[in-house]
N, C-alpha and C positions, 0 to 999 in steps of 0.2 A: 157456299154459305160460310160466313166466317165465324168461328170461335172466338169469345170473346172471355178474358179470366174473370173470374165471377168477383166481382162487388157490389156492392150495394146504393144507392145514389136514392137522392129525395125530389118530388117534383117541384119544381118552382114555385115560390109566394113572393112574388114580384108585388101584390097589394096589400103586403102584411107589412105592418107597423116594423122596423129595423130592430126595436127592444123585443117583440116579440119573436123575430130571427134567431135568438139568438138562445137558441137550444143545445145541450150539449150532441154532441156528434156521436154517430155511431159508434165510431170504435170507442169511447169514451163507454158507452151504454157496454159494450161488451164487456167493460171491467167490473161493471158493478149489478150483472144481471147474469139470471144462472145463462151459459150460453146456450142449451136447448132452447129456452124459449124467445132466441134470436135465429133458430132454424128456419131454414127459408125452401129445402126441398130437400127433397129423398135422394139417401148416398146411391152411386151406380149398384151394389148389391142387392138394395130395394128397389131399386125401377127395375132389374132386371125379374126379383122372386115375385113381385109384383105381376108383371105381364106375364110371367110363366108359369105362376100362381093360377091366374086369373082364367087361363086359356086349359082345355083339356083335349087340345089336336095338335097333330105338328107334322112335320115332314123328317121322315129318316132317312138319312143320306146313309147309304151305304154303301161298299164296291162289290162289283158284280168278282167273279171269282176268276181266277188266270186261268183255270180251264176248267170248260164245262162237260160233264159224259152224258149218253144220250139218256140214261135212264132217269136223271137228274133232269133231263129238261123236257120227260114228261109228267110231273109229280106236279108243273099247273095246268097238266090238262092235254087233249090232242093238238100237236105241234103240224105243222107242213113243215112239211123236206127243207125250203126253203128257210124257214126259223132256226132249225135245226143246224142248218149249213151258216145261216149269220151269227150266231150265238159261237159256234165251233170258233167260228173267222174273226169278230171281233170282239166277244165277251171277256178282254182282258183288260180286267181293272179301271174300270170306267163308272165314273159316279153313278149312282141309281138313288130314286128319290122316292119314298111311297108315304102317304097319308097314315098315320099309327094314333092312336088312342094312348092318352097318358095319365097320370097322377104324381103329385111328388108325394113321396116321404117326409118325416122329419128334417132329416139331413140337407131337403132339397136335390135329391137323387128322382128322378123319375121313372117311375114304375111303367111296366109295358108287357100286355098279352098279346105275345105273335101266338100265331096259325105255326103248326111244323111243319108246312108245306108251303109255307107265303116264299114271295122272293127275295123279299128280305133276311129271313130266318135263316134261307142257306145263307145269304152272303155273310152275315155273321159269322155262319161256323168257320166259313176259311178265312174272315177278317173279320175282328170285332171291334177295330176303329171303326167309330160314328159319328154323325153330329143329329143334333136335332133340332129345325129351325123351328121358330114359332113366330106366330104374329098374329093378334085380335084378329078374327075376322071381320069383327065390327069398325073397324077400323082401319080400311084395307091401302094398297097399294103405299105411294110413298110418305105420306101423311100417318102413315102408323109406325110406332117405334117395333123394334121386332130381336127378338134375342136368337144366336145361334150357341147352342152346349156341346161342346165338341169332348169326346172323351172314349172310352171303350166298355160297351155291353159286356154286361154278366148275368148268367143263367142266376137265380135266385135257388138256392139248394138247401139252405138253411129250413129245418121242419118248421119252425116258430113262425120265423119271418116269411116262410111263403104260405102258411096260415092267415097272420096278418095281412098278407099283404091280398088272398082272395076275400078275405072280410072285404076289406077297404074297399076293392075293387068292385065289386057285387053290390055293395052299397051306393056308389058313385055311378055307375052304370048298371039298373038293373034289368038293361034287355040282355046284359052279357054277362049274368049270376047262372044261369041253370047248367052250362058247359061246368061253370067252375066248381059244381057242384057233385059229378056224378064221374064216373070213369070215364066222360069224354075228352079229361081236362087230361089225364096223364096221356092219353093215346092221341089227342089234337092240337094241341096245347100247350105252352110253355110260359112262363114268366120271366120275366128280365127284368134289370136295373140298372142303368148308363151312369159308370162313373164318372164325373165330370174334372174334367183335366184342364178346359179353360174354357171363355165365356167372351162371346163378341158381341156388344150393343150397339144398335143405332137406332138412335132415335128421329121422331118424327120430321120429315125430309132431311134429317143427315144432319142437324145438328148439333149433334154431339156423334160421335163414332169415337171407340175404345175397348179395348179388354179388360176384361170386368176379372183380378180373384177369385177362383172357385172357393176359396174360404170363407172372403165377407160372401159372397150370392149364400151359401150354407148359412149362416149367423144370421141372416138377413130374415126380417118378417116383412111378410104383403101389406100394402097401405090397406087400412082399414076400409077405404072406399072403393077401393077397385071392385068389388064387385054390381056397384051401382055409378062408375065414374061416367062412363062411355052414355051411358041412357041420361044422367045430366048432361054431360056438353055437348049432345044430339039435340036436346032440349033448349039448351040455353042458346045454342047457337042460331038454331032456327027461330025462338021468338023473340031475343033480347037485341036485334041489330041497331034497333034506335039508342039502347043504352049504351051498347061498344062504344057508339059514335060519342057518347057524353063518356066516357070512360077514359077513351085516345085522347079526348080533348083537354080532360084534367090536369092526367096524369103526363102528358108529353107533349100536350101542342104545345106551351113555351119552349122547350127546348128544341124543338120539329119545324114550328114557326106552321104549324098546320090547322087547319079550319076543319077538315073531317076527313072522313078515312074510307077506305078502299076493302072490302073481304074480311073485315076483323072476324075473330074468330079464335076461341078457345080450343088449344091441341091438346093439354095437359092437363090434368086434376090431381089433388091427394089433400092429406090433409093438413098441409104448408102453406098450400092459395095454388094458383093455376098460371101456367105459360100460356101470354096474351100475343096473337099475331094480326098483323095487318101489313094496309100497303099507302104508299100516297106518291102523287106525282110530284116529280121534281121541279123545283121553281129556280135554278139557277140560271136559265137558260141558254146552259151549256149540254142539257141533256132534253130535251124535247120529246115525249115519248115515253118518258124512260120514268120507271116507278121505285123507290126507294121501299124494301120488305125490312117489318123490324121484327124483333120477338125478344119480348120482356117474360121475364119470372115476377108477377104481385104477390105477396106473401097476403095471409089472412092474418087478422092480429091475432086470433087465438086460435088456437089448433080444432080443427072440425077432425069429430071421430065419427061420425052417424049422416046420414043422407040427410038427414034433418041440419043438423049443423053445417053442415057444409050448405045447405039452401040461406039458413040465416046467413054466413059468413060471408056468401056470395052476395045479398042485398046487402050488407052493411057497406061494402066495397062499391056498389054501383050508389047507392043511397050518397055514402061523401065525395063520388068523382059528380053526381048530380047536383047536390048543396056550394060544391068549389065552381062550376061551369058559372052558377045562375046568380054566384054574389051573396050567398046566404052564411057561407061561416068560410071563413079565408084561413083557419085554423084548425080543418076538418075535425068538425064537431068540439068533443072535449078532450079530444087525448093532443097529448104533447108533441107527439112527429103523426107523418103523412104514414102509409103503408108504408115497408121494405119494399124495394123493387131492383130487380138485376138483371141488367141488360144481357141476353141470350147472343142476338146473331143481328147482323143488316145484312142487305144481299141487292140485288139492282134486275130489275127486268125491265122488258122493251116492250113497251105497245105495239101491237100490231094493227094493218089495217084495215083486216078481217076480222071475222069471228072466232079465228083460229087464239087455242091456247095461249098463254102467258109463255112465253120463253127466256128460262133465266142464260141471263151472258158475264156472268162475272160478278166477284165481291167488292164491297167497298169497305176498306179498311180504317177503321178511326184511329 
């Protein structure tokens, strides 16, 4: 998939009066307009505190320990000889991954009650470099953005802050309040917090991949919508496909030279506007077969803060790519420019002559 620098571009009014054309340009609008409200998405800091905001599981990668003794590797339980003998033989420093329960702090540090017996728990003690992957699970496989926190655990030993911090916990989780509650917690129990040292994002199918500042991810606040984003574009996606098709067709069949679209489909929400994907086949007929993948950023004109606004902001945008298709305002509506929109990614796949998957084989570069 290829990265594309971000700008901004307007859709074609190829049946607009020339005087009417003839609006000042963006960057011009950027001199004389606070520049937030020309913001068009969330910095890497916020897509990342966002998703890992949003999510309260992850996977802890840890290393198993350079050597294990036997009494250490019966504390999960009855072993065979044989476990016993492969742990001896190869338990040296080998990634191990287990499912952990989290919360962030303030800071965007994430909070974490191990077991003093988990397998994790040892491998900390003799290493407490970590990382901790995340990924919606509503949102699975390569179509979900997914953040990895790489950094080094710490025992929380502060009296305050590990007060706080079973408050919080016991609150967020209360099937796992009453351990925290009684002498179970000091004798089963421990508290942790993973200082974060650096931060890797990828987002949904890889287009954008980078290290994300643990400072801005800290600074950073979660999109207001994330907690209801993923339940719209399940929603949108599944009943709006006739409007995609008027959507693609507004905002880019002039410049696409396309008639209608293939898989559209929204990967991205916040309260900016949303990254619009699709596909369409190639008419050069140098590629027969072969599908041209696009993925635009549409900005919303006003910022949605509320599941409500964002359902308005969402129809206002389908509503003027519907009135531009059908001949009704070549001007969309009353405002003076079309949305903001910023080309994300193209990419090229090959029909196949089965039923079998989409196979991507390469980028195409503008």
């Amino acid at each position: 998939m290829t990265r594309h620098v971000a700008k901004t571009q307007l859709p074609s009014h190829r049946a607009t009066p020339a005087i009417l054309r003839q609006r000042p340009r963006l960057n011009s609008l950027k001199m004389e307009t606070n520049p937030k409200e020309l913001r068009l998405e969330l910095t890497l800091g916020e897509l990342c505190k966002t998703l890992v905001g949003t999510c309260t599981s992850g996977t802890l990668c840890t290393t198993l320990p350079v050597r294990e003794d036997f009494d250490g590797l019966h504390r999960f339980g009855p072993q065979s000889q044989a476990t016993v003998e492969k742990w001896e033989k190869y338990g040296k420093e080998y990634p191990f991954g287990t499912l952990v329960s989290y919360l962030l702090n303030e800071e965007g540090q994430p909070y974490m009650l191990l077991a003093n017996n988990a397998a994790h728990t040892r491998n900390i003690m003799a290493n407490p470099k970590t990382a901790l992957y995340v990924q919606n699970p509503q949102s699975p496989g390569q179509k979900g953005a997914r953040v990895t926190l790489v950094g080094e655990i710490e025992k929380i030993s502060n009296p305050q802050e590990l007060k706080d911090c079973k408050e919080f916990y016991a609150d967020r989780f209360p099937d796992q309040a009453e351990p925290l509650e009684d002498d179970r917690f000091s004798r089963y129990f421990t508290m942790y917090k993973l200082i974060i040292k650096d931060i890797y994002y990828v987002s949904g199918f890889g287009v954008t991949t980078c290290w994300v500042n643990p400072e801005e991810f800290s600074k950073a606040q979660a999109d207001p919508l994330a907690p209801f984003s993923q339940e719209l574009l399940d929603e949108w996606n599944r009943k709006r496909q006739s409007e995609y098709q008027a959507l693609a067709a507004a905002f880019f069949g002039s410049e696409l030279d396309l008639d209608d679209v293939d898989s559209p489909r929204i990967t991205q929400l916040d309260r900016f506007g949303f990254d619009f994907r699709f596909r369409f086949p190639r008419k050069d007929g140098q590629h027969d077969g072969q599908y041209d993948i696009r993925e635009y950023r549409i900005g919303f004109r006003n910022h949605a803060m509320s599941k409500e606004e964002a359902q308005s902001a969402m129809f206002k945008i389908l509503q003027e790519a519907w009135e531009k298709i059908n001949g009704y305002d070549d001007e969309w509506g009353d405002l003076d420019n079309p949305p903001m929109i910023l080309k994300r990614a193209t990419d090229l796949e090959v029909a196949q002559q089965s039923s079998k998957p989409m196979t991507v084989t390469g980028a195409q570069r503008d």
